[in-house]
Residue frames as a rotation matrix with the C-alpha (Angstrom) as fourth column:
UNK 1
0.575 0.818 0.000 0.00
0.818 -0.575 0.000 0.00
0.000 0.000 -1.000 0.00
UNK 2
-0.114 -0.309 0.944 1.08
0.298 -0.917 -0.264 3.68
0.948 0.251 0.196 -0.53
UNK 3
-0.305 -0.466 -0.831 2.53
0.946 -0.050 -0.320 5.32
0.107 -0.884 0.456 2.31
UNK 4
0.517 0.557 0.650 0.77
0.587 -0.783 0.205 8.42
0.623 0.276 -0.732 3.56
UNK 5
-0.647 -0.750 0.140 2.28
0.715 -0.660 -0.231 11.60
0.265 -0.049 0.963 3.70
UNK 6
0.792 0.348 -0.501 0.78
0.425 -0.904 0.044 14.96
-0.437 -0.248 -0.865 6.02
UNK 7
-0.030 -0.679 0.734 2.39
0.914 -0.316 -0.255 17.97
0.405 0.663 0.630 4.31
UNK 8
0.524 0.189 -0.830 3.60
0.776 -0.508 0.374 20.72
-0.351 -0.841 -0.413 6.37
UNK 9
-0.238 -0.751 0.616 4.21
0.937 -0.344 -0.057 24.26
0.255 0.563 0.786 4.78
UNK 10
-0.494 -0.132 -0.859 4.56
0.558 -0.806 -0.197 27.81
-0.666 -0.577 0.472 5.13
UNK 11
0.150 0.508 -0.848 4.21
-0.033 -0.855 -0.518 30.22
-0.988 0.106 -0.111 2.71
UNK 12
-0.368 -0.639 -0.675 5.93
-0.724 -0.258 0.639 29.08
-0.583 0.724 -0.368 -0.08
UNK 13
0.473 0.673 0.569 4.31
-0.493 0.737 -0.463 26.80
-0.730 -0.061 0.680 -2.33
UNK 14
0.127 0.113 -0.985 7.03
-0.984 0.140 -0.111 25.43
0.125 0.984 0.129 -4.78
UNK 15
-0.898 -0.320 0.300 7.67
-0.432 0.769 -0.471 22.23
-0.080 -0.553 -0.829 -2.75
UNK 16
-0.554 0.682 0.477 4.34
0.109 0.628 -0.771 21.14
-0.825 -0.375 -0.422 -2.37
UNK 17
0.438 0.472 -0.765 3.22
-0.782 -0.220 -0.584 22.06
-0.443 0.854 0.273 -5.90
UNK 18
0.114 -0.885 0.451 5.49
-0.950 0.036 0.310 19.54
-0.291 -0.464 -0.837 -6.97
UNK 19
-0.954 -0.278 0.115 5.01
-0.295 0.939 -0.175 17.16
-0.060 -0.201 -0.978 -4.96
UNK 20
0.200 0.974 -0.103 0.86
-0.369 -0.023 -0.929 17.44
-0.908 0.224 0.354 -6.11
UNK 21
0.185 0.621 -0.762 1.98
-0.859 -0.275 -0.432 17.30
-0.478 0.734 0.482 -9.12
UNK 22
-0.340 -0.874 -0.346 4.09
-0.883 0.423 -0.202 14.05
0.323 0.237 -0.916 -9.26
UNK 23
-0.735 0.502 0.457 1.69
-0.198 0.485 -0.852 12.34
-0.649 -0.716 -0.257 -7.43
UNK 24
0.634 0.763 -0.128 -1.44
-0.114 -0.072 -0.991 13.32
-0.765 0.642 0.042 -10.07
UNK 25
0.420 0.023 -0.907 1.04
-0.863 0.319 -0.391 11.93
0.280 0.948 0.153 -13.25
UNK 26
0.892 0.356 -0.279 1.90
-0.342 0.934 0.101 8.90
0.296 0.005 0.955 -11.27
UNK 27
0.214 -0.965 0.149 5.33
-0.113 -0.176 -0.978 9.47
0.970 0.192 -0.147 -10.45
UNK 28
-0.901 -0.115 0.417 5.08
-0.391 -0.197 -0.899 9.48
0.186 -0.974 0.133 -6.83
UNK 29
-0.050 0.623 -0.781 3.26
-0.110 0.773 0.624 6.76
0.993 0.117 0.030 -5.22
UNK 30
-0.940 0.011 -0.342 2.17
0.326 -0.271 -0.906 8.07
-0.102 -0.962 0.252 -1.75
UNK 31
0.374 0.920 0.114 -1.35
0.611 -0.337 0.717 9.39
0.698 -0.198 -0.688 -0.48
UNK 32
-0.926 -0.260 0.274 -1.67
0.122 -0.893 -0.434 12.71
0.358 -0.368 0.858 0.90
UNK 33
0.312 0.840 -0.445 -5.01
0.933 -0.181 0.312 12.80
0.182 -0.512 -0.839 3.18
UNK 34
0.925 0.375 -0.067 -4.30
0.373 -0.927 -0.036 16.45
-0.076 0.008 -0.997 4.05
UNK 35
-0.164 -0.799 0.578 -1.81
0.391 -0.591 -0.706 19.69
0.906 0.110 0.409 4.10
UNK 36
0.440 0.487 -0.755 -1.39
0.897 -0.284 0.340 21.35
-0.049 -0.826 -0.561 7.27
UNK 37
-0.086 -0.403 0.911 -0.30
0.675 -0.696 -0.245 24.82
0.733 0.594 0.332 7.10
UNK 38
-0.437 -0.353 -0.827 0.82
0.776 -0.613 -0.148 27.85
-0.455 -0.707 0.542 9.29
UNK 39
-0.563 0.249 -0.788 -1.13
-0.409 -0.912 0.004 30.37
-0.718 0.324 0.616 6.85
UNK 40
0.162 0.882 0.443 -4.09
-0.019 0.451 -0.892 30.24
-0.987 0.136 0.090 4.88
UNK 41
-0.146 -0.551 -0.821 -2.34
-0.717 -0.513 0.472 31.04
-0.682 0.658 -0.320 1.29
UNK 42
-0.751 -0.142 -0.644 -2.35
-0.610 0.522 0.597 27.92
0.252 0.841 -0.478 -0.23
UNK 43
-0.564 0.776 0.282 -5.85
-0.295 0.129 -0.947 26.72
-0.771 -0.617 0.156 0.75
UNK 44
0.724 0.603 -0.334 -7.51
-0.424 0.007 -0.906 26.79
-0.544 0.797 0.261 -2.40
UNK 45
0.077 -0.637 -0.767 -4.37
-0.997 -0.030 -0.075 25.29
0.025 0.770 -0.638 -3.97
UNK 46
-0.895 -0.028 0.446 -4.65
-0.260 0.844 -0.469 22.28
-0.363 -0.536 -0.763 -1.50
UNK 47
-0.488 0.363 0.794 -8.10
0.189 0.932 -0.310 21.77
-0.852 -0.002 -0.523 -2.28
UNK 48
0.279 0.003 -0.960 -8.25
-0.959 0.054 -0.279 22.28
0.051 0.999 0.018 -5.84
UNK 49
-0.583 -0.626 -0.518 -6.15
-0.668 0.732 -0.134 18.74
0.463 0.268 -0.845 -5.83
UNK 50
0.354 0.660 -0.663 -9.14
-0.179 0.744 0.644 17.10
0.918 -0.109 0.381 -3.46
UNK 51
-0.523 -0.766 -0.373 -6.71
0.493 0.085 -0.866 17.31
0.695 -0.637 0.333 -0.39
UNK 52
0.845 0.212 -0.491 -8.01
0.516 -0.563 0.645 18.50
-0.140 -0.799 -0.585 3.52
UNK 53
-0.376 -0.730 0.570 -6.11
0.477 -0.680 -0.557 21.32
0.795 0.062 0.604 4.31
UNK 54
0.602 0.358 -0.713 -6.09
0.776 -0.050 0.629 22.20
0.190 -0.932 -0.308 8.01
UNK 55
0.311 -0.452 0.836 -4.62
0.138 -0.849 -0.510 25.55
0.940 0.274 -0.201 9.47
UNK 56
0.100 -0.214 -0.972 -2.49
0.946 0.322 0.026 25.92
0.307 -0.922 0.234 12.73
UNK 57
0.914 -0.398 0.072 -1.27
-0.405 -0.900 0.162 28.26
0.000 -0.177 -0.984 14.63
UNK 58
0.311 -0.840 -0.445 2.39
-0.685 0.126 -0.717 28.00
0.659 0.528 -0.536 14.68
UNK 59
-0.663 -0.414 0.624 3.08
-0.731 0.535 -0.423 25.89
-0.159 -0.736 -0.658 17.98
UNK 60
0.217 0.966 -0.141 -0.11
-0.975 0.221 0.012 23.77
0.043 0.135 0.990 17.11
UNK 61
-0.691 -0.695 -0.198 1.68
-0.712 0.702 0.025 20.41
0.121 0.158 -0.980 17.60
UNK 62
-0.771 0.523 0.362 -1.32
-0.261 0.258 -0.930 18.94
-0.580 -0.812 -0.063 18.95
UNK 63
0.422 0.739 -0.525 -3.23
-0.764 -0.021 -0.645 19.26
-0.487 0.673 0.556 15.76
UNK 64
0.043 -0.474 -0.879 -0.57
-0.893 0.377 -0.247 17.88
0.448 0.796 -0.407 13.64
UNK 65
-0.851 -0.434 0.296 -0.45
-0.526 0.691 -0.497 14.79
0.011 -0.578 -0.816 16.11
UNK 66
0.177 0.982 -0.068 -4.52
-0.339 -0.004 -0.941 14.56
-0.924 0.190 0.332 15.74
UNK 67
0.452 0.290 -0.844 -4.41
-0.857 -0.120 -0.501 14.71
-0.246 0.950 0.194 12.03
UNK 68
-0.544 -0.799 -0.258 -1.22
-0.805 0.583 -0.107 12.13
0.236 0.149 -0.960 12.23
UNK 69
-0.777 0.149 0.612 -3.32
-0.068 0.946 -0.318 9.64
-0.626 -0.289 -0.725 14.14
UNK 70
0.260 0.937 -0.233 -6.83
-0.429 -0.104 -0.897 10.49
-0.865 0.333 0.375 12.39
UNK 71
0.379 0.406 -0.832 -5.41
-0.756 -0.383 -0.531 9.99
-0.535 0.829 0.162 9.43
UNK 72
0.713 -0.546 0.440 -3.00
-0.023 0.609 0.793 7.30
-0.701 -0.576 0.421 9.79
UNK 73
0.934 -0.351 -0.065 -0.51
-0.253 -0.523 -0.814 9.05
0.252 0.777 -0.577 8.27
UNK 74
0.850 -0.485 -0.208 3.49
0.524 0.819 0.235 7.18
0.057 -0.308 0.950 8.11
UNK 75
-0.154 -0.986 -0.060 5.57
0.980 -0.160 0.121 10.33
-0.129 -0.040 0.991 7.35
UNK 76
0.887 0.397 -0.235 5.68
0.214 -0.805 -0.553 13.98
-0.408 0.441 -0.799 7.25
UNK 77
-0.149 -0.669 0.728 7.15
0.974 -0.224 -0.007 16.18
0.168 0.708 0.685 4.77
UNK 78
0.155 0.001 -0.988 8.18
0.448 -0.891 0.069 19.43
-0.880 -0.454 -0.139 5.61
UNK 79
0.321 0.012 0.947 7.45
0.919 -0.244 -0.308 21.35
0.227 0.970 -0.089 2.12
UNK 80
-0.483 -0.207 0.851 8.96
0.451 -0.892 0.039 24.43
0.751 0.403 0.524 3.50
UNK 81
0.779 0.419 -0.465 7.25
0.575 -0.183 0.798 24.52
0.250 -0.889 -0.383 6.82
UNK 82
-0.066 -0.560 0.826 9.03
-0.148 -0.813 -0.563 27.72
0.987 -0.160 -0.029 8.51
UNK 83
0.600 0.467 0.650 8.47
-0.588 -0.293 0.753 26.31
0.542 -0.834 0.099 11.66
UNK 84
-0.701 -0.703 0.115 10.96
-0.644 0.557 -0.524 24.34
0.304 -0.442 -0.844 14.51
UNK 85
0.644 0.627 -0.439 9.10
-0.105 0.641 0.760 20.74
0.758 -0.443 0.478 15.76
UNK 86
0.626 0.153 0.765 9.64
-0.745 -0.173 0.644 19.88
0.231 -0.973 0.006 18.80
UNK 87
-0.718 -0.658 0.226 12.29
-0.696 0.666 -0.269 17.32
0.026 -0.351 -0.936 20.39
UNK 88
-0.473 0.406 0.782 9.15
-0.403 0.690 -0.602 15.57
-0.783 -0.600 -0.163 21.50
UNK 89
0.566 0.722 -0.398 7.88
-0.658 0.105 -0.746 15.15
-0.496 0.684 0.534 17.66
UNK 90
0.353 -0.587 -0.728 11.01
-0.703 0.347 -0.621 14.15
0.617 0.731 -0.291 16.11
UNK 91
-0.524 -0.718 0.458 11.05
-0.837 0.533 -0.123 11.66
-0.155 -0.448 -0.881 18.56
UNK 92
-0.071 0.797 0.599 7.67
-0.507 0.488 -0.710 10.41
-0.859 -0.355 0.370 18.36
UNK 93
0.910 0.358 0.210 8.32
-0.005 0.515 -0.857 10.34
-0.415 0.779 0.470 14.92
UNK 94
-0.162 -0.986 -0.043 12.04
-0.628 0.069 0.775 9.60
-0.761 0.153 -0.630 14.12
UNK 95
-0.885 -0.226 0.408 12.79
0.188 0.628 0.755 8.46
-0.427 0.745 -0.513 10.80
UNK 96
-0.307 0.741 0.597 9.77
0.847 0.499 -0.184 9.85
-0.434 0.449 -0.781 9.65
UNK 97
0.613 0.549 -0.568 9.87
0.547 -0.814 -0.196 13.15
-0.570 -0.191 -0.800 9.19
UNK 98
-0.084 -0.762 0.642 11.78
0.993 -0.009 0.119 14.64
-0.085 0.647 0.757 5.79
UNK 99
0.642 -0.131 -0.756 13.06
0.227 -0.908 0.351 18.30
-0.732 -0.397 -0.553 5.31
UNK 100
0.291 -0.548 0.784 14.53
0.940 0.009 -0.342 20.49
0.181 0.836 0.518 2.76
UNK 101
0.745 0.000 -0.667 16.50
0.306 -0.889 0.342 23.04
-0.593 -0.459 -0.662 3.11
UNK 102
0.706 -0.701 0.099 19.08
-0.128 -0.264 -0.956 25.27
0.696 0.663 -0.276 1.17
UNK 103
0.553 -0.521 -0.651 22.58
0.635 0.769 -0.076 23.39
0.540 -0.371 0.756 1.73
UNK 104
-0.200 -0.758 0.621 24.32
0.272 -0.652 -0.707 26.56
0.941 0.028 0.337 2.52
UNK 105
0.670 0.742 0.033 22.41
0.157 -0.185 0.970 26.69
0.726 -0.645 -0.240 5.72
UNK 106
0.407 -0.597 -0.692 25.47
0.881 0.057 0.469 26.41
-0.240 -0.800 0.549 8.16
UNK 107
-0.581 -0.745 -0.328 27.17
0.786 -0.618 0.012 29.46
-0.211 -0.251 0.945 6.62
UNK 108
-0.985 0.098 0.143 24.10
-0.107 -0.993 -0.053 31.70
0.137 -0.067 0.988 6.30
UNK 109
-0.663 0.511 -0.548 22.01
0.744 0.366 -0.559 31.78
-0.085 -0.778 -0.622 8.90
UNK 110
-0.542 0.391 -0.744 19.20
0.138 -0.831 -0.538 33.95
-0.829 -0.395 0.397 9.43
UNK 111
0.536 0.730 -0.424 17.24
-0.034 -0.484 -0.875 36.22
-0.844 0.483 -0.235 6.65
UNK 112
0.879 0.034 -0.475 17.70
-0.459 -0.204 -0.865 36.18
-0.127 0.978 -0.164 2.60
UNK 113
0.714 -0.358 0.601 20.00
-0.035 0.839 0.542 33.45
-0.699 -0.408 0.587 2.60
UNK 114
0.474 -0.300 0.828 20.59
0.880 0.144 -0.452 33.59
0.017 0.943 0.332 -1.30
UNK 115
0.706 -0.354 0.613 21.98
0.210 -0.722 -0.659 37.48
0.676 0.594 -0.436 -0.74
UNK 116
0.673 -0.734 0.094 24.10
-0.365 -0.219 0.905 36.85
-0.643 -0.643 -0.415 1.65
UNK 117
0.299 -0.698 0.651 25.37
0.509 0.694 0.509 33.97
-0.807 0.180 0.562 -0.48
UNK 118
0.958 0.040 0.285 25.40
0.218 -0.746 -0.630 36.86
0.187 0.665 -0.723 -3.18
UNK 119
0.925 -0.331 0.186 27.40
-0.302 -0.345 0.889 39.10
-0.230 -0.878 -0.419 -0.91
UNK 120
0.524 -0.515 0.679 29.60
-0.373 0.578 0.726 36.74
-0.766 -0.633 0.111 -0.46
UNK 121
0.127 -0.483 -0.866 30.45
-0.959 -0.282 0.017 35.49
-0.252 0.829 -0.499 -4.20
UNK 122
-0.065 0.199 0.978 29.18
-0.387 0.898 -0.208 31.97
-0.920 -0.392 0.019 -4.11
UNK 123
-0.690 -0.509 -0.515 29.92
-0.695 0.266 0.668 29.58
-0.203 0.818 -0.537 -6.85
UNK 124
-0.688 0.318 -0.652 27.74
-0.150 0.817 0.557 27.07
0.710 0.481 -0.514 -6.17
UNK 125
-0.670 0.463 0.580 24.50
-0.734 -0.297 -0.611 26.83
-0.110 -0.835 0.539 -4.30
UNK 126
-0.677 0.387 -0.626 22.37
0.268 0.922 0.279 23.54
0.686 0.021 -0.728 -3.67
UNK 127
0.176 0.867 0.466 19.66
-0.941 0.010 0.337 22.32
0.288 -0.498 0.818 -1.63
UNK 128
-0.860 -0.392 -0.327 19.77
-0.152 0.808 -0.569 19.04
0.487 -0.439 -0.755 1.03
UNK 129
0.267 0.964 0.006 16.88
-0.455 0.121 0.882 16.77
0.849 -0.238 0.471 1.95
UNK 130
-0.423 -0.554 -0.717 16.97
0.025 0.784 -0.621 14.81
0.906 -0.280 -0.317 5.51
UNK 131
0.174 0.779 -0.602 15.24
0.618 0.389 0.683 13.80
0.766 -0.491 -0.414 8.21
UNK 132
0.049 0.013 0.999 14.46
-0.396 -0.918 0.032 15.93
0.917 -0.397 -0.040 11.16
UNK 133
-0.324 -0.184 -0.928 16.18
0.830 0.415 -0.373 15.23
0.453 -0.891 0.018 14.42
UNK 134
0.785 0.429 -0.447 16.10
0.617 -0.474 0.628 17.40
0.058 -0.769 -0.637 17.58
UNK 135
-0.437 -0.884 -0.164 19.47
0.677 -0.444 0.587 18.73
-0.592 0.145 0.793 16.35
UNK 136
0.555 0.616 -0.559 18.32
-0.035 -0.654 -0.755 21.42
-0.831 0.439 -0.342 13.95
UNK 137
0.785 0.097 -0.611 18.97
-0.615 0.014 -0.788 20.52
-0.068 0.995 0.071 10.75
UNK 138
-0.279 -0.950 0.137 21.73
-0.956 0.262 -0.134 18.23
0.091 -0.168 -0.982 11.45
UNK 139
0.207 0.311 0.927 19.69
-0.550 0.821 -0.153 14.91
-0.809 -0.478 0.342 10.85
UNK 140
-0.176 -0.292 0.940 20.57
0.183 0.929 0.323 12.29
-0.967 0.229 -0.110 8.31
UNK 141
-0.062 0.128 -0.990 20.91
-0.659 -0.750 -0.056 13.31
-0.750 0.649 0.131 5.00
UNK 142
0.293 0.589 0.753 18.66
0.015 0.784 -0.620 11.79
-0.956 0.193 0.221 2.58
UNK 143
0.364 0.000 0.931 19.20
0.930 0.060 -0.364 13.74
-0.056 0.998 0.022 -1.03
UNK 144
0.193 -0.128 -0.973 21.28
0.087 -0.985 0.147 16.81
-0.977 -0.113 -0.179 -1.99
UNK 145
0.043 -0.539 0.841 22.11
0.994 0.109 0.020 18.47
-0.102 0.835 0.541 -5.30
UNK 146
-0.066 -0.345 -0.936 23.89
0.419 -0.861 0.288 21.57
-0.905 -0.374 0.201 -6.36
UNK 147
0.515 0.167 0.841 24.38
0.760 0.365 -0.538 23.89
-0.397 0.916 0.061 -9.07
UNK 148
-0.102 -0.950 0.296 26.95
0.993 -0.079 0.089 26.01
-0.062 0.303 0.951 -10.61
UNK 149
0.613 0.757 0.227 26.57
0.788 -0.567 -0.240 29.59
-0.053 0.326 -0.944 -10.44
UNK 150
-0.254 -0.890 0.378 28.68
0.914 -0.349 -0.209 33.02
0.318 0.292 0.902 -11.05
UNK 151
-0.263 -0.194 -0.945 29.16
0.554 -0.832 0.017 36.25
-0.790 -0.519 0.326 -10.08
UNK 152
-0.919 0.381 0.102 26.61
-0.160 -0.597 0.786 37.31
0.360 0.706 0.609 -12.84
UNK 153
-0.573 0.682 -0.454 24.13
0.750 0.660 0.046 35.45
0.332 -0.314 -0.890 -10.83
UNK 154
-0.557 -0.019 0.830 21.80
-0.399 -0.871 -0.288 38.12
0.728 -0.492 0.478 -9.13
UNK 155
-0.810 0.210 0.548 20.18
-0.582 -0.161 -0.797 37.68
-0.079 -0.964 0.253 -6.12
UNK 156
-0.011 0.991 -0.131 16.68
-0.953 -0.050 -0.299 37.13
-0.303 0.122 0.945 -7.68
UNK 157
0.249 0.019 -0.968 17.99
-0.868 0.447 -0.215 34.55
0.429 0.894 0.127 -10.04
UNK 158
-0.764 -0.568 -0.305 19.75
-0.334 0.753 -0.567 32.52
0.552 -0.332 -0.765 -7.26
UNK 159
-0.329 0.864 0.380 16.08
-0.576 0.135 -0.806 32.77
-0.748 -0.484 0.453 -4.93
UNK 160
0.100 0.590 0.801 15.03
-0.738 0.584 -0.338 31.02
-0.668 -0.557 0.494 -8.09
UNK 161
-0.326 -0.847 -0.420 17.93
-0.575 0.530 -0.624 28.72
0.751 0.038 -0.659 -8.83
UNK 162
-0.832 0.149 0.535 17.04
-0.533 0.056 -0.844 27.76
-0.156 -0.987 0.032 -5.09
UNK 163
-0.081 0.997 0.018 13.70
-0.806 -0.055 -0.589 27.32
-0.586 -0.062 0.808 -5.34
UNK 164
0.487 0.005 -0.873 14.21
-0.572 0.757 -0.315 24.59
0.660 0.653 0.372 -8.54
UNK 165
-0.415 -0.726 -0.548 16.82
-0.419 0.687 -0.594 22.78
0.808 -0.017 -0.589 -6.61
UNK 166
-0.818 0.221 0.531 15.20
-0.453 0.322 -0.831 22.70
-0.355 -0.920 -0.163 -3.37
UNK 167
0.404 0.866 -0.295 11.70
-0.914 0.367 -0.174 21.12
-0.043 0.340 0.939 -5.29
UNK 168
0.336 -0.169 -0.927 13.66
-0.486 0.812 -0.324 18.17
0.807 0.559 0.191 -7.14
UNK 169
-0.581 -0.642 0.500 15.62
-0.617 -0.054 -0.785 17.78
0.531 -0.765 -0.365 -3.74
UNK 170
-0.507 0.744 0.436 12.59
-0.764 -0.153 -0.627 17.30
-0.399 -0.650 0.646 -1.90
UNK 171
0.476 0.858 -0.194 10.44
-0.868 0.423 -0.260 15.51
-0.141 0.292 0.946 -4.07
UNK 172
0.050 -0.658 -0.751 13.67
-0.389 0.680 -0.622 12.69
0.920 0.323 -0.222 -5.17
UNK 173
-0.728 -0.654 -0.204 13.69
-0.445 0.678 -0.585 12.15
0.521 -0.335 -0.785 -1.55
UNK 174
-0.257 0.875 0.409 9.99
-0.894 -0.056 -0.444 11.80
-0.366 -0.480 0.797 -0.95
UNK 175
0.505 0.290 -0.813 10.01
-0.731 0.644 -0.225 9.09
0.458 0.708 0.537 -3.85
UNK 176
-0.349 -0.936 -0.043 13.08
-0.676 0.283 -0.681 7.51
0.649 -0.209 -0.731 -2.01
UNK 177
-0.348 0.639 0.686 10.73
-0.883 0.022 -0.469 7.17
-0.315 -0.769 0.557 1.21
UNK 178
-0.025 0.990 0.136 8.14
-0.878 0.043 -0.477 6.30
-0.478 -0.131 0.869 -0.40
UNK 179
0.388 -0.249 -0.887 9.91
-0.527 0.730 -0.436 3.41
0.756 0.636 0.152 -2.77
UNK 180
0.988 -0.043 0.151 12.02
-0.097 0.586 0.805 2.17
-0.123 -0.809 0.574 0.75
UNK 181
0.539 -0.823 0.177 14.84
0.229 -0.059 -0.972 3.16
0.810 0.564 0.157 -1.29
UNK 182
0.680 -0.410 0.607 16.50
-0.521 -0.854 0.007 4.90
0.515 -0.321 -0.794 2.01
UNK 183
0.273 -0.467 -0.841 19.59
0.578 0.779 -0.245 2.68
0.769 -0.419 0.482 3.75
């Protein structure tokens, strides 16, 4: 049986567009019973696809634990969720819980990530999937890829540079999951 997936995001929706669409041409063989979501933004995108779509507040752990059992749901996927889970989630659910993030994360912390890496005169800028420990970001690392860029790059172009890499990133290791591919 397909392995169901709760999809936790923020504001951004190219992660979880995606992974909708990879799903609806057959590529991705997983069930999505709902989206949960810190903001109401992509509502109508969620259920345009036939998908619940539940809003939290941001600490709402309690829902997402509801929705987890209600639905009996085997993994989340953070599509961009802007939020920190809890020690006590990523225990409850170790190994189950997948994350993407731009790779560059250790040397630029904080706001606009891509103009620092501007700034800064970055050559290459990627994107790393992997499971969420109670370390922040520092949990097993499932799928990364990078890509070549120059000091013609601007800012805008590297946000979306970024944005492509972090999608495929994400979705390759959702398939990974979702195939048992993961050692």
């Amino acid at each position: 049986a397909a392995k169901r997936a709760l999809i936790l995001v923020s504001k951004e929706s190219h992660c979880l567009r995606d992974l909708l669409y990879l799903k609806e041409i057959g590529e991705l063989q997983i069930e999505i019973p709902a989206v949960i979501s810190n903001h109401e933004n992509l509502r109508e995108l969620v259920k345009s696809h036939g998908i619940k779509f539940e809003k939290i507040e941001n600490k709402d752990e309690a829902k997402i634990a509801e929705v987890v059992a209600a639905e009996k749901i085997d993994f989340l996927v953070l599509a961009r969720f802007m939020q920190i889970i809890s020690p006590e989630l990523c225990q409850k659910m170790s190994g189950k819980i997948i994350n993407i993030h731009h790779s560059f994360l250790p040397g630029f912390k904080g706001a606009k990530p891509y103009h620092q890496a501007f700034e800064r005169g970055v050559k290459v800028i990627g994107a790393t999937a992997h499971f969420v420990t109670s370390e922040l970001d520092e949990g097993p690392i499932i799928e990364q890829d990078v890509t070549s860029v120059s000091h013609a790059t601007s800012p805008d172009e590297l946000v979306a540079i970024g944005r492509d890499i972090e999608r495929r990133v994400l979705s390759k290791a959702v398939k990974l999951f979702a195939e048992d591919r993961i050692f």
